[in-house]
Each structure stands twice: as C-alpha cells, then as structure tokens.
Backbone bond lengths (Angstrom), bond angles and torsions (degrees), N, CA, C in turn:
res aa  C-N    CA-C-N  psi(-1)  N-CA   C-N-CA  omega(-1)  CA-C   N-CA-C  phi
1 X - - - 1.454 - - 1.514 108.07 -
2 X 1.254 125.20 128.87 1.178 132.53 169.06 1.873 131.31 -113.99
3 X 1.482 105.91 118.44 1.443 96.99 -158.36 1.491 91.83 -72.05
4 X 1.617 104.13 154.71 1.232 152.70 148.85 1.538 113.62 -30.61
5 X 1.177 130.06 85.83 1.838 122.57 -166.52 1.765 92.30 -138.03
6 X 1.287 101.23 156.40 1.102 130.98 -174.05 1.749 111.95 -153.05
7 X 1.645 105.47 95.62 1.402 98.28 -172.90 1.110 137.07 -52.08
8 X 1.005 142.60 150.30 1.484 124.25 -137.15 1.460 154.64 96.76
9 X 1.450 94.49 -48.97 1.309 124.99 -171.08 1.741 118.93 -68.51
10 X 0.662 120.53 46.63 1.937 120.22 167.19 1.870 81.66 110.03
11 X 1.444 104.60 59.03 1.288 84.45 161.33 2.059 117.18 -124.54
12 X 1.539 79.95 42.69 1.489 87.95 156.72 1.591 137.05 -25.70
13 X 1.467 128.04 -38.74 1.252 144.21 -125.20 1.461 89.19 -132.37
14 X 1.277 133.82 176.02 1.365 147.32 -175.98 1.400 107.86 -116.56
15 X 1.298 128.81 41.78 1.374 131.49 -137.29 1.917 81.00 -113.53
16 X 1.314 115.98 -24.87 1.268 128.77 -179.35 1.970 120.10 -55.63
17 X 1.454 93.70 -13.42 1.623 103.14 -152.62 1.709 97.20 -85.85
18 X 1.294 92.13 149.04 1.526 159.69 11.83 1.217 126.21 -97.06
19 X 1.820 117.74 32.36 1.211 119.00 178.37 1.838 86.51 -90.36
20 X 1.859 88.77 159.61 1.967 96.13 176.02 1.590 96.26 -68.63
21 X 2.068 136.54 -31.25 0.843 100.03 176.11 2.000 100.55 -151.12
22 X 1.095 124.25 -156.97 1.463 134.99 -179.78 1.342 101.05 -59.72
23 X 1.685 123.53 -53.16 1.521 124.91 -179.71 1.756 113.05 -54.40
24 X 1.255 91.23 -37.85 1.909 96.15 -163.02 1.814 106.31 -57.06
25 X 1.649 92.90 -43.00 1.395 107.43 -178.99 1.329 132.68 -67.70
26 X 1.635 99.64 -11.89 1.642 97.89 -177.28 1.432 87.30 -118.60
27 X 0.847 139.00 -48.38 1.769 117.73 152.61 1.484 131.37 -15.57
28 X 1.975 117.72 -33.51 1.066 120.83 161.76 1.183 130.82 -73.17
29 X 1.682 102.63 -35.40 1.162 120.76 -178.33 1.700 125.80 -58.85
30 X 1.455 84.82 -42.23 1.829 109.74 167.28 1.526 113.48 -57.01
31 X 1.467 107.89 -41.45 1.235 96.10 -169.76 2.076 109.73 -81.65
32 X 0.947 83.39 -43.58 1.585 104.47 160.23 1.931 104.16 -19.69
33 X 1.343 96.05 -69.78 1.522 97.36 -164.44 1.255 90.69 -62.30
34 X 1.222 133.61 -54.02 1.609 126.15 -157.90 1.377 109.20 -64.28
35 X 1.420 132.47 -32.83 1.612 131.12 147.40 1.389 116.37 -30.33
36 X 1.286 112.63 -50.99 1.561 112.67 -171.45 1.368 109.49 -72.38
37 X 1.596 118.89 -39.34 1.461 116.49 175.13 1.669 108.99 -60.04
38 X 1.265 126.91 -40.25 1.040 127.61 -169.52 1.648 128.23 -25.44
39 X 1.688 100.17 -42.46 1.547 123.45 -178.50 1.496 106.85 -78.34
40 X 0.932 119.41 -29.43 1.646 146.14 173.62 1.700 96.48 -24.34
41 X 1.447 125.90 109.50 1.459 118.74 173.11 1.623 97.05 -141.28
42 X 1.183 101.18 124.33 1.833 141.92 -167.92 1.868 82.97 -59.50
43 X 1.537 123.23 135.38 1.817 140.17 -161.08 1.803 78.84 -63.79
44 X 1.318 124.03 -47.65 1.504 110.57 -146.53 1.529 97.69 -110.89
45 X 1.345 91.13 20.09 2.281 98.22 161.14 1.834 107.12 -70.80
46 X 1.171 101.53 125.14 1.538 113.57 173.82 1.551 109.91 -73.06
47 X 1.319 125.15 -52.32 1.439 143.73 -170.36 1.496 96.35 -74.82
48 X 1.642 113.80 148.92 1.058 133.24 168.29 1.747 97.97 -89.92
49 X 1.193 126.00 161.94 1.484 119.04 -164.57 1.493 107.54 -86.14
50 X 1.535 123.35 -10.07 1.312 112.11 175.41 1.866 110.90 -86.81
51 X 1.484 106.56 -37.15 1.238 112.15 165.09 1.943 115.90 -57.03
52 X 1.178 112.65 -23.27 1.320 99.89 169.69 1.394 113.30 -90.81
53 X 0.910 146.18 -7.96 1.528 167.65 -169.32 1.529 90.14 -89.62
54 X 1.041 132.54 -64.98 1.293 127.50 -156.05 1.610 107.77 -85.64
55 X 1.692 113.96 -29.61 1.451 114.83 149.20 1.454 114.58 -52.39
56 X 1.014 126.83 -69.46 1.656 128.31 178.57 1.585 89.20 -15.34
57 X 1.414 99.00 -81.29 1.838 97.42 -157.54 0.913 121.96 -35.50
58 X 1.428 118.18 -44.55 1.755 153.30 -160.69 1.462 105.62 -72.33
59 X 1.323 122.31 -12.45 1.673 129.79 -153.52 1.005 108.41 -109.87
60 X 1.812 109.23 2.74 1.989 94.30 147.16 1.176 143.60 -153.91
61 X 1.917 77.06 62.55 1.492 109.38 137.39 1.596 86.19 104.83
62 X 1.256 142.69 -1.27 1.333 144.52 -147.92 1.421 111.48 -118.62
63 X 1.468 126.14 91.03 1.732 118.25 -178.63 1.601 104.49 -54.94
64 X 1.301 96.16 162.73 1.640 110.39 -174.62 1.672 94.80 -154.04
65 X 1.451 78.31 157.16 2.101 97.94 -170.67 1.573 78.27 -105.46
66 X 1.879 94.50 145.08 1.325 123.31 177.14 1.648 97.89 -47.28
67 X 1.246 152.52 -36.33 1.417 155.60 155.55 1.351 104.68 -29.07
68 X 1.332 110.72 -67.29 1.689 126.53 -177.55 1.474 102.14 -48.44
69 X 1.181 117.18 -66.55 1.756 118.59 174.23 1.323 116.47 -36.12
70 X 1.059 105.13 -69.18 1.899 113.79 -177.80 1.545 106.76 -49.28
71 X 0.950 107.02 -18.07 1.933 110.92 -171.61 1.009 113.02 -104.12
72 X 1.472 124.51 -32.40 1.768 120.91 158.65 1.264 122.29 -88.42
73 X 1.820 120.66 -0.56 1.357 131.15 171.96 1.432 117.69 -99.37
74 X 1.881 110.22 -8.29 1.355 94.63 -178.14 1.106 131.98 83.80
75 X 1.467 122.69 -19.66 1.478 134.55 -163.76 1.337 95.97 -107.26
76 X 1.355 106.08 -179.62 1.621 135.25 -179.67 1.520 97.21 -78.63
77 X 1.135 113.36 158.12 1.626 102.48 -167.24 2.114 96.07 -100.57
78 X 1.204 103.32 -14.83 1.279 88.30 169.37 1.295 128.76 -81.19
79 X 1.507 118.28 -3.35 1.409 123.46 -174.34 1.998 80.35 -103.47
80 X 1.099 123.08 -46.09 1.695 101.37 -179.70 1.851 107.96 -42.44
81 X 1.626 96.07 -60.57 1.705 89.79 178.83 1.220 127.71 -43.55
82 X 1.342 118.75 -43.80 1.795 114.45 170.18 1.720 106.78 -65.77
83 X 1.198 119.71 -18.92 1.602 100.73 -163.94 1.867 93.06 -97.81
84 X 1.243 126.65 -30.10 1.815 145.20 152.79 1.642 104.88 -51.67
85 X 1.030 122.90 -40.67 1.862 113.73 171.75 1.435 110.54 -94.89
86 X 1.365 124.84 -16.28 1.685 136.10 172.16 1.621 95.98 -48.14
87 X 1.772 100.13 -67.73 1.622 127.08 -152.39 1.676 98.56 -70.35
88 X 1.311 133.88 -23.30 1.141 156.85 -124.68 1.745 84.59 -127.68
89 X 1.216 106.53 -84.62 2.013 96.55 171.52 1.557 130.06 -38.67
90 X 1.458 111.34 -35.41 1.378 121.78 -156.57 1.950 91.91 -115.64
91 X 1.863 102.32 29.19 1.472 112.36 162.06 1.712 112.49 56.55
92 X 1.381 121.91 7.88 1.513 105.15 175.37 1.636 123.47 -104.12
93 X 1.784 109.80 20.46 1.438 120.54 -169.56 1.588 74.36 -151.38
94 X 1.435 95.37 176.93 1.521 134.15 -151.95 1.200 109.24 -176.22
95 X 1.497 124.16 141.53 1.656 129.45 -179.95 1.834 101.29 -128.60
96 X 1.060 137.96 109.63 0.905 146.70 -159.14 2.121 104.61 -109.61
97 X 1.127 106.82 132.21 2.058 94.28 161.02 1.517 106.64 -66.98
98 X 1.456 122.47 160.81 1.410 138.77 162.71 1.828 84.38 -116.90
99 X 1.143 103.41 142.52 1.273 133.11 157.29 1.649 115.73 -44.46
100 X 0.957 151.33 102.00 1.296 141.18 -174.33 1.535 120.36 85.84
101 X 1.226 99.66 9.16 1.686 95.73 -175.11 1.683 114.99 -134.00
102 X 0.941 125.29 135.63 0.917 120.59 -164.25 1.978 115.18 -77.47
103 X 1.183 97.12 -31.44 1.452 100.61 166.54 1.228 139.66 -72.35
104 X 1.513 140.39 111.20 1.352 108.74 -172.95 1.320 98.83 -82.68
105 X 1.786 99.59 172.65 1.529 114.61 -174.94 1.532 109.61 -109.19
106 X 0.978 108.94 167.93 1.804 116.39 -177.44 1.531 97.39 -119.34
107 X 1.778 97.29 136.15 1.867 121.49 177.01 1.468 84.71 -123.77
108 X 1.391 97.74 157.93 1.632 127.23 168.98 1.889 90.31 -87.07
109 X 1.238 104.05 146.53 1.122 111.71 168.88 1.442 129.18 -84.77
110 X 1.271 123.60 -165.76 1.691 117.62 156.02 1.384 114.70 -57.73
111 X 1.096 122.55 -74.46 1.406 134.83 165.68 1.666 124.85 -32.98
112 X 1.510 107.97 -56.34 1.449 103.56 158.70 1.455 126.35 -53.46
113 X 1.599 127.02 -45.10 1.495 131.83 153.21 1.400 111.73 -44.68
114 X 0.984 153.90 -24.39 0.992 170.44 -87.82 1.880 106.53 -158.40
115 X 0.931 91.76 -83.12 1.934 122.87 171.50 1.470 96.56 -58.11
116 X 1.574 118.22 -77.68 1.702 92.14 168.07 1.366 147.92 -60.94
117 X 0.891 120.41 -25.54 1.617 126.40 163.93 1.615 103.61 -59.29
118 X 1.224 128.78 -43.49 1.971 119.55 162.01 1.444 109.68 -48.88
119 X 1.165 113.16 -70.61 1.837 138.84 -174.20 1.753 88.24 -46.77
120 X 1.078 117.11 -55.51 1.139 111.45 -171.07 1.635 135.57 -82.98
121 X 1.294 108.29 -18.68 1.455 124.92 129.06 1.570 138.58 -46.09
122 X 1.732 99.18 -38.20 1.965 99.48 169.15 1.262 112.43 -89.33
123 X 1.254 99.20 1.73 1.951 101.66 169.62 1.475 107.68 -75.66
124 X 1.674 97.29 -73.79 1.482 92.34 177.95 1.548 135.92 -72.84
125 X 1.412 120.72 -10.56 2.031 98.37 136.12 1.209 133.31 -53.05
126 X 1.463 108.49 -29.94 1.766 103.47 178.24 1.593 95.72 -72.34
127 X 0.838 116.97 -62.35 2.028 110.67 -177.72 1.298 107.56 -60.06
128 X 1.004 115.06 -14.44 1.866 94.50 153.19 1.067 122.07 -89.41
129 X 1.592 128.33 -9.17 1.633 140.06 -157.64 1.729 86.55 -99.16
130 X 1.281 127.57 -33.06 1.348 137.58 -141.97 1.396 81.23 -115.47
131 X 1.158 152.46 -74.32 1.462 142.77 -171.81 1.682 99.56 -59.72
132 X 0.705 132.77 -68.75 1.980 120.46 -166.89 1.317 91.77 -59.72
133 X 1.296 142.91 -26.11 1.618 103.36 -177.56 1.873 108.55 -112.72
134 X 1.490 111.43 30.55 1.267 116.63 128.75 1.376 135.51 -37.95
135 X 1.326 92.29 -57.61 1.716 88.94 -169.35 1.534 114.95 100.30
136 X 1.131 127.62 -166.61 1.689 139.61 -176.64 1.685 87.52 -51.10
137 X 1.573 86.74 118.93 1.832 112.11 140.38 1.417 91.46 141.26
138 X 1.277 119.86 -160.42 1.784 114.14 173.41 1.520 106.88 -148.08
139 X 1.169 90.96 165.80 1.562 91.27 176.86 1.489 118.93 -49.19
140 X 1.048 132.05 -53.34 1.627 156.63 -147.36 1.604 74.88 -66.92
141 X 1.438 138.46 -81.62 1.517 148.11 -150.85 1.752 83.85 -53.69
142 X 0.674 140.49 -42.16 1.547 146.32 -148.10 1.587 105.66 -86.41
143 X 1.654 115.95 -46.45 1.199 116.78 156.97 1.504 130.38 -62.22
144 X 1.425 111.93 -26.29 1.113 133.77 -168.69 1.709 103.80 -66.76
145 X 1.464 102.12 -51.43 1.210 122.54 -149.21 2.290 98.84 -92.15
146 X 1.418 89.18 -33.66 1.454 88.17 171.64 1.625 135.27 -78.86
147 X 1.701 99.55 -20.32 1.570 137.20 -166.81 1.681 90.07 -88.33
148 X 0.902 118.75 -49.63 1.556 111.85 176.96 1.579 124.75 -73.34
149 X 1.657 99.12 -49.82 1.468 99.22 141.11 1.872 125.43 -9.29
150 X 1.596 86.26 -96.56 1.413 89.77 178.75 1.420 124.91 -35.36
151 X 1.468 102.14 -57.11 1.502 97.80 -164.44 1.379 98.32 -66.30
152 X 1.317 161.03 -26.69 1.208 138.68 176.06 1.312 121.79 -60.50
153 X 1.265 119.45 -34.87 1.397 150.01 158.13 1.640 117.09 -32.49
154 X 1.334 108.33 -46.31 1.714 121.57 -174.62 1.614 90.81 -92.50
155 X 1.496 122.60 -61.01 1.667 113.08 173.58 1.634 112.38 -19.23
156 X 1.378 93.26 -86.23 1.690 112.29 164.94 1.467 124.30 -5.96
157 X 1.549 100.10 -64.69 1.392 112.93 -172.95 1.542 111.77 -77.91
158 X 1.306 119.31 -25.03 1.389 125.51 -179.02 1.852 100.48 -92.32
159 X 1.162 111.74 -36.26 1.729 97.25 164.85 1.557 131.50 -56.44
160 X 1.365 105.30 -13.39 1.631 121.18 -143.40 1.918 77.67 -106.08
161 X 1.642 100.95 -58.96 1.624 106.70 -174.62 2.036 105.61 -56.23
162 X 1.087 105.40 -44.01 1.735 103.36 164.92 1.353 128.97 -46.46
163 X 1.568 107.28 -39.51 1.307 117.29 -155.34 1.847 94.17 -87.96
164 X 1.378 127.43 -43.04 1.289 147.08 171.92 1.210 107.76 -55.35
165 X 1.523 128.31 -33.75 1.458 124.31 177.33 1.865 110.23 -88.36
166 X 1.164 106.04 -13.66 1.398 102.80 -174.07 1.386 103.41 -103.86
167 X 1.457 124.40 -36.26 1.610 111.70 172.44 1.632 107.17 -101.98
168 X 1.305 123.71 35.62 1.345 127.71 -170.35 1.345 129.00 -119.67
C-alpha cells in the first residue's frame, strides 16, 4: 500500500528526513515503487526477468562475450553467468567459438527470439494500459522527462566513480 502524497501538502514537520526536502522524498519513494515493479512478470510471461533482460540486450542482433553482458547488465559477472547458463539450459541462449578469440559469445536462439517477442508484447499492452489511463500529458514528455533523467543519473554515477578513484 502506498500513501497518497502530494509534495507540499502539510509538510510542516521534518517527517521528510533525511531527504534536504518533501520533493526529494517522494521522488524516492516513486522511484522505490518502480524498483519493486521491476521483478513484476505478467502469469502468461514465458521468460524469467533476467532471461528477458539479457534478450533485450541480445535483440540487436549483436553476439556479446559473457564480459560484454556483465557490462551492459551492471551486475557481477558471476551472477550474469548463472542468469547466461539459466537462459542457456531452458534453450533460449547459445555460446558459440569466434575464430580468433578466446571467448565464446552468447546468441539468443530461435526459441529465445521467440519467447521474447511474446514477453515482449505483454509488456507493451501493459504500457499502453498504464499510459492511457494516465490521463493529461503523453508519452513522448514522459520519455523526454525519464531519458534525461537517466542520463544525468549515469553522468553522476561516473563523476562520483572518478572522484573515488582519484581521492581513493
């Protein structure tokens, strides 16, 4: 259950802390919920959510070395390998040799193309079910507004990782 707030609203009190203010906190809070949806997988989703995650990446068209994964997933590369041998048992990845390289690379299979393009279809009815009953504004402002988001977000995080390596 999530209360009902409106920044601003009777926030007389310091009840906000340790945000600097009422906005910061329901900004966390927001983001908060959308973390929790994240795990969120629709009864007639085929993909487990890390196997669709790793399709996402995989979906254009471009093999990648278990290195490559861990680096566009963010994760520890040993939790990529269990979630790359998960997708890999249950037939929707593949590890192939490259010629000259010592790493093999991972393809989505038939079946994995397959499984995401469904999975990835019950996504986007729910974001269309979830954007029209918004109400006033449009999608486009929403990308706009989240896309900038982010990228300040990765600045941030890569200033912070600079700043830690130079006084660290």
């Amino acid at each position: 259950m999530t209360r009902e707030r409106v920044s601003g609203a009777d926030d007389s009190s310091d009840d906000y802390a340790p945000w600097p203010s009422p906005l910061y906190r329901d900004l966390a809070e927001e983001f908060l919920r959308m973390t929790r949806r994240r795990s969120h997988v629709d009864p007639d989703s085929i993909l487990e959510v890390s196997a669709f995650n790793l399709l996402w990446i995989l979906s254009d068209g471009k093999p990648r070395t278990l290195r490559q994964l861990t680096d566009a997933m963010q994760l520890e590369q040993s939790t990529v390998n269990r979630q790359v041998n998960a997708a890999i048992k249950h037939g929707y990845l593949e590890r192939f040799d490259v010629a000259g390289s010592i790493s093999k690379q991972v393809r989505p299979t038939r079946a994995g193309l397959d499984a995401f393009e469904h999975d990835g279809l019950l996504r986007a009815r729910r974001l269309e079910r979830v954007l029209s009953d918004m109400g006033p504004g449009s999608p486009e402002a929403l990308f706009r507004q989240l896309h900038a988001f982010n990228n300040a977000y990765d600045r941030t995080l890569a200033d912070d990782d600079r700043n830690r390596r130079r006084h660290g």
